[in-house]
N, C-alpha and C positions, 0 to 999 in steps of 0.2 A: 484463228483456228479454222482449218478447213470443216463447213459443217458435213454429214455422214447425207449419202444421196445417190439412187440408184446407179449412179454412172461416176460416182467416185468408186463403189465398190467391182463396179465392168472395171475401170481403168486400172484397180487393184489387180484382179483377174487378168488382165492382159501383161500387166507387168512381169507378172510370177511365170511367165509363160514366152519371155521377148517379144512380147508385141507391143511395141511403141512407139509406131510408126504412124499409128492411127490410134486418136482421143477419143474417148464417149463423151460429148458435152451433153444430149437429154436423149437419153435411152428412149425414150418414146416418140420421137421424132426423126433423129440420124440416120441416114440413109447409108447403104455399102454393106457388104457382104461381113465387115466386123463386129456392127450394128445388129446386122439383123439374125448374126451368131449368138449373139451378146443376151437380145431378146428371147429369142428361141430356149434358151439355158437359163436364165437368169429364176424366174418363177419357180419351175423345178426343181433347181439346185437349193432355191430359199424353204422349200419346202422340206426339202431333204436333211436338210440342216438345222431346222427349226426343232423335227425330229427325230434328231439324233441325240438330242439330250436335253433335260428337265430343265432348260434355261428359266431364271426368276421372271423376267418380263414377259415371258408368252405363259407362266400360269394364269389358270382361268378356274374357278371352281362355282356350278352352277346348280341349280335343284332339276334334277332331272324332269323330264316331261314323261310321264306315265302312260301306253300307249295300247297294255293290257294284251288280252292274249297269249301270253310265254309260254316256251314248250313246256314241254310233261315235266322236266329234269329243274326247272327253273322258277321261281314264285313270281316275279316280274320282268314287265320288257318295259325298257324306254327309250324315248329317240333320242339320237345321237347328236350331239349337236352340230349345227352347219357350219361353223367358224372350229369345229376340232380339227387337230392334225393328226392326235395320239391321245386318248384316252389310259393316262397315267394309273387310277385309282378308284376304287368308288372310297370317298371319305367316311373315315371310322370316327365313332364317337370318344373315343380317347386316342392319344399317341400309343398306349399298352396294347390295345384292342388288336389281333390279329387283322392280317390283310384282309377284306373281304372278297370272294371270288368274285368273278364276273366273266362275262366272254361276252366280244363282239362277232355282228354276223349281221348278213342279208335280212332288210326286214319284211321280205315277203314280194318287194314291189317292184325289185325291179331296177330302183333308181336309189335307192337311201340306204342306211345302216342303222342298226336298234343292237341297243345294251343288255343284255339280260342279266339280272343276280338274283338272289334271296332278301336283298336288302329293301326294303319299303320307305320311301319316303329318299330316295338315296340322293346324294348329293354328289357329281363326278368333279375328278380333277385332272384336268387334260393340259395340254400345249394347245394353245389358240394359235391360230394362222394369223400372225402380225406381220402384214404389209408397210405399216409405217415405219420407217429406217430413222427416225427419230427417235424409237422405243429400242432398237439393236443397241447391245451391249458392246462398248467395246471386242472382248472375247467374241462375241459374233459374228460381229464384221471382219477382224483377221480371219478366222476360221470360214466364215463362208467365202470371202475372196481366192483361198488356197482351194475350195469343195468347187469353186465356178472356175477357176481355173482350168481345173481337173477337168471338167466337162466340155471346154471350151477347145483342149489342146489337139487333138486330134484332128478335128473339121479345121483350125486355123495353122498347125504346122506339118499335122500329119506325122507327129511324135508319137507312138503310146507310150515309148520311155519314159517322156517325159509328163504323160499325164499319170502313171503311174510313180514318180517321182513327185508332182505334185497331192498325189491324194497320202502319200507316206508325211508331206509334214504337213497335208490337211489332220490327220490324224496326231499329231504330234502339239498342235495349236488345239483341237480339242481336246485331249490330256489338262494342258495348261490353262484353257476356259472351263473347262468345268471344274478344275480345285479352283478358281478366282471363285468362280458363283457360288459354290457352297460354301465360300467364306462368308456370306451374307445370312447369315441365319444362325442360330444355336441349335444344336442336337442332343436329344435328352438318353440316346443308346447308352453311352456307357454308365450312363447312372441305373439304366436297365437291364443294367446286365450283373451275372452271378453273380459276380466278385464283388459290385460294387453293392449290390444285397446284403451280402456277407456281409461286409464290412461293417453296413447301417447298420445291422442284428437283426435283417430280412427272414425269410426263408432263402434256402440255398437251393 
Protein backbone atom coordinates (compact mmCIF):
# COMPACT_ATOMS: atom_id res chain seq x y z
CA UNK A 1 0.00 0.00 0.00
CA UNK A 2 1.23 3.27 -1.15
CA UNK A 3 1.86 5.18 2.26
CA UNK A 4 -0.03 8.97 2.23
CA UNK A 5 2.96 11.87 1.49
CA UNK A 6 3.05 15.41 0.63
CA UNK A 7 3.77 14.59 -3.04
CA UNK A 8 1.47 11.76 -3.36
CA UNK A 9 -1.26 14.16 -2.58
CA UNK A 10 0.58 16.98 -5.40
CA UNK A 11 0.51 14.02 -7.69
CA UNK A 12 -3.17 13.44 -6.71
CA UNK A 13 -3.80 17.27 -7.46
CA UNK A 14 -2.20 17.07 -10.76
CA UNK A 15 -3.96 14.05 -11.94
CA UNK A 16 -7.51 15.53 -11.27
CA UNK A 17 -6.26 18.40 -13.41
CA UNK A 18 -4.23 16.35 -16.63
CA UNK A 19 -1.14 17.05 -15.53
CA UNK A 20 0.88 13.94 -15.75
CA UNK A 21 3.55 14.72 -17.50
CA UNK A 22 5.41 15.68 -14.71
CA UNK A 23 5.70 13.54 -10.94
CA UNK A 24 6.25 15.18 -7.60
CA UNK A 25 8.75 12.67 -6.16
CA UNK A 26 9.70 15.32 -2.70
CA UNK A 27 7.72 18.45 -2.70
CA UNK A 28 10.49 20.00 -0.77
CA UNK A 29 13.26 19.63 -3.03
CA UNK A 30 11.72 19.21 -7.02
CA UNK A 31 12.69 21.80 -9.11
CA UNK A 32 10.45 23.23 -12.30
CA UNK A 33 7.68 25.44 -12.56
CA UNK A 34 5.12 22.18 -11.47
CA UNK A 35 6.99 22.02 -8.34
CA UNK A 36 7.13 25.08 -7.28
CA UNK A 37 3.13 25.55 -8.22
CA UNK A 38 2.64 22.54 -6.15
CA UNK A 39 4.55 24.19 -3.17
CA UNK A 40 3.24 27.64 -3.39
CA UNK A 41 -0.60 26.04 -3.00
CA UNK A 42 -0.12 23.14 -1.14
CA UNK A 43 0.16 24.72 2.77
CA UNK A 44 -2.83 27.08 1.89
CA UNK A 45 -5.05 24.73 0.26
CA UNK A 46 -4.10 22.22 3.62
CA UNK A 47 -5.18 24.99 5.58
CA UNK A 48 -8.29 25.57 3.92
CA UNK A 49 -9.37 22.17 4.22
CA UNK A 50 -8.49 21.30 7.48
CA UNK A 51 -11.07 24.29 8.09
CA UNK A 52 -13.60 23.48 6.24
CA UNK A 53 -14.81 20.89 8.51
CA UNK A 54 -14.71 19.30 12.22
CA UNK A 55 -12.52 16.61 10.90
CA UNK A 56 -11.80 13.74 14.26
CA UNK A 57 -7.95 13.85 13.85
CA UNK A 58 -7.27 17.62 13.88
CA UNK A 59 -9.57 18.00 17.26
CA UNK A 60 -7.78 19.45 19.88
CA UNK A 61 -9.29 20.67 23.13
CA UNK A 62 -7.23 22.65 25.52
CA UNK A 63 -7.47 24.90 28.95
CA UNK A 64 -7.41 28.11 27.72
CA UNK A 65 -4.54 30.55 28.75
CA UNK A 66 -6.28 33.56 30.75
CA UNK A 67 -4.73 36.87 29.57
CA UNK A 68 -7.20 39.29 31.49
CA UNK A 69 -8.35 42.56 30.58
CA UNK A 70 -11.72 41.75 28.35
CA UNK A 71 -13.76 44.45 27.10
CA UNK A 72 -16.77 45.98 28.91
CA UNK A 73 -19.39 43.27 27.07
CA UNK A 74 -17.28 40.34 28.06
CA UNK A 75 -16.07 38.54 31.68
CA UNK A 76 -12.74 37.05 30.17
CA UNK A 77 -10.14 37.21 27.35
CA UNK A 78 -7.79 34.31 26.58
CA UNK A 79 -5.15 33.45 24.05
CA UNK A 80 -5.75 31.95 21.31
CA UNK A 81 -3.91 29.09 20.58
CA UNK A 82 -0.79 29.05 18.05
CA UNK A 83 -1.42 25.43 16.52
CA UNK A 84 -5.54 26.70 15.95
CA UNK A 85 -7.03 26.95 12.70
CA UNK A 86 -10.68 27.38 13.79
CA UNK A 87 -11.78 27.67 17.28
CA UNK A 88 -14.88 25.32 17.08
CA UNK A 89 -16.43 25.88 20.73
CA UNK A 90 -15.80 26.88 24.15
CA UNK A 91 -16.48 23.27 26.04
CA UNK A 92 -19.79 23.10 28.21
CA UNK A 93 -19.89 21.17 31.17
CA UNK A 94 -22.73 18.83 30.01
CA UNK A 95 -23.78 17.78 26.40
CA UNK A 96 -27.48 19.55 27.64
CA UNK A 97 -25.81 22.73 28.46
CA UNK A 98 -26.39 25.56 25.85
CA UNK A 99 -23.71 26.64 23.39
CA UNK A 100 -21.48 28.98 25.27
CA UNK A 101 -20.85 32.37 23.41
CA UNK A 102 -17.66 33.56 22.56
CA UNK A 103 -16.09 35.70 19.88
CA UNK A 104 -12.74 35.98 18.48
CA UNK A 105 -10.74 39.13 17.77
CA UNK A 106 -7.40 41.20 17.74
CA UNK A 107 -5.69 41.06 20.95
CA UNK A 108 -4.63 44.33 21.10
CA UNK A 109 -0.96 43.86 19.57
CA UNK A 110 -0.85 43.63 16.56
CA UNK A 111 0.40 40.34 15.75
CA UNK A 112 -1.95 37.54 17.70
CA UNK A 113 -5.69 36.75 18.33
CA UNK A 114 -7.38 36.42 22.03
CA UNK A 115 -10.88 34.64 22.76
CA UNK A 116 -13.23 36.34 24.79
CA UNK A 117 -16.44 34.72 26.74
CA UNK A 118 -18.24 34.84 30.14
CA UNK A 119 -16.89 31.38 30.58
CA UNK A 120 -14.13 31.22 33.61
CA UNK A 121 -11.77 28.52 33.67
CA UNK A 122 -12.93 27.72 29.81
CA UNK A 123 -11.67 24.94 28.09
CA UNK A 124 -11.55 25.57 23.76
CA UNK A 125 -12.27 23.13 21.03
CA UNK A 126 -10.73 23.84 17.89
CA UNK A 127 -9.13 22.16 14.61
CA UNK A 128 -5.40 22.15 15.18
CA UNK A 129 -3.25 22.77 12.06
CA UNK A 130 -1.91 19.09 11.45
CA UNK A 131 1.05 19.05 9.18
CA UNK A 132 1.66 15.42 9.56
CA UNK A 133 0.04 13.44 6.54
CA UNK A 134 0.15 10.48 8.66
CA UNK A 135 -2.75 11.68 10.83
CA UNK A 136 -5.04 12.56 7.31
CA UNK A 137 -7.92 10.72 7.13
CA UNK A 138 -8.57 9.01 4.25
CA UNK A 139 -11.80 11.40 3.50
CA UNK A 140 -8.98 14.07 3.79
CA UNK A 141 -6.73 13.32 1.45
CA UNK A 142 -9.36 12.72 -1.51
CA UNK A 143 -10.95 15.88 -0.57
CA UNK A 144 -7.85 17.93 -0.25
CA UNK A 145 -6.34 16.55 -3.48
CA UNK A 146 -9.69 17.70 -5.55
CA UNK A 147 -9.33 21.57 -3.03
CA UNK A 148 -5.36 21.61 -4.52
CA UNK A 149 -6.36 20.80 -7.46
CA UNK A 150 -8.68 23.50 -7.64
CA UNK A 151 -5.95 25.97 -6.88
CA UNK A 152 -3.42 24.59 -8.80
CA UNK A 153 -5.59 24.65 -12.36
CA UNK A 154 -5.36 28.00 -13.46
CA UNK A 155 -1.52 28.90 -13.05
CA UNK A 156 -0.87 25.16 -14.74
CA UNK A 157 -3.55 25.01 -17.69
CA UNK A 158 -5.09 28.13 -17.60
CA UNK A 159 -8.66 26.54 -17.22
CA UNK A 160 -10.98 28.23 -14.82
CA UNK A 161 -13.56 25.82 -16.21
CA UNK A 162 -11.86 23.45 -15.20
CA UNK A 163 -10.91 24.65 -11.76
CA UNK A 164 -14.30 25.46 -11.00
CA UNK A 165 -15.28 21.91 -12.16
CA UNK A 166 -12.72 20.71 -9.72
CA UNK A 167 -13.91 22.51 -6.63
CA UNK A 168 -17.76 21.17 -7.69
CA UNK A 169 -16.64 17.66 -6.85
CA UNK A 170 -14.04 19.10 -4.16
CA UNK A 171 -17.41 19.82 -2.58
CA UNK A 172 -19.06 16.63 -3.44
CA UNK A 173 -15.97 14.53 -1.68
CA UNK A 174 -16.53 16.62 1.36
CA UNK A 175 -20.30 15.79 1.54
CA UNK A 176 -19.08 12.23 1.56
CA UNK A 177 -15.98 12.82 4.18
CA UNK A 178 -17.91 14.31 6.58
CA UNK A 179 -20.88 11.75 6.93
CA UNK A 180 -17.73 9.00 7.14
CA UNK A 181 -16.41 11.05 10.17
CA UNK A 182 -19.35 11.54 12.08
CA UNK A 183 -19.91 7.92 11.74
CA UNK A 184 -17.04 7.75 14.39
CA UNK A 185 -18.80 8.81 17.50
CA UNK A 186 -22.32 8.41 19.10
CA UNK A 187 -24.85 11.50 19.40
CA UNK A 188 -27.03 11.83 22.23
CA UNK A 189 -29.49 14.74 20.11
CA UNK A 190 -32.19 12.71 19.58
CA UNK A 191 -32.59 11.24 22.93
CA UNK A 192 -32.68 15.11 23.56
CA UNK A 193 -34.94 15.96 21.90
CA UNK A 194 -39.03 16.52 22.53
CA UNK A 195 -40.35 13.47 21.44
CA UNK A 196 -37.88 11.32 22.72
CA UNK A 197 -38.87 13.23 26.32
CA UNK A 198 -42.20 12.43 25.65
CA UNK A 199 -41.83 9.26 25.33
CA UNK A 200 -39.50 8.56 28.58
CA UNK A 201 -42.40 10.64 30.61
CA UNK A 202 -39.94 13.71 30.45
CA UNK A 203 -41.26 17.03 30.34
CA UNK A 204 -42.48 18.09 26.83
Amino acid sequence: MTSVSKALICNLALAHINQTETQISDLDVDTGTIAIQCRTHYDVARRFVLADHNWNFSTKRVILADIGTPPTNWLYRYDYPSDCLKLREIERATRQELPIPFAVEDDGTDSGLCIVTDRGTATGVYTRNVENVSLFSPGFVSAFGWYLASELAPALTGDFKRQESALTIYRNYMNAAQSTDSDEGTSDVELDSPWERARLGGDE
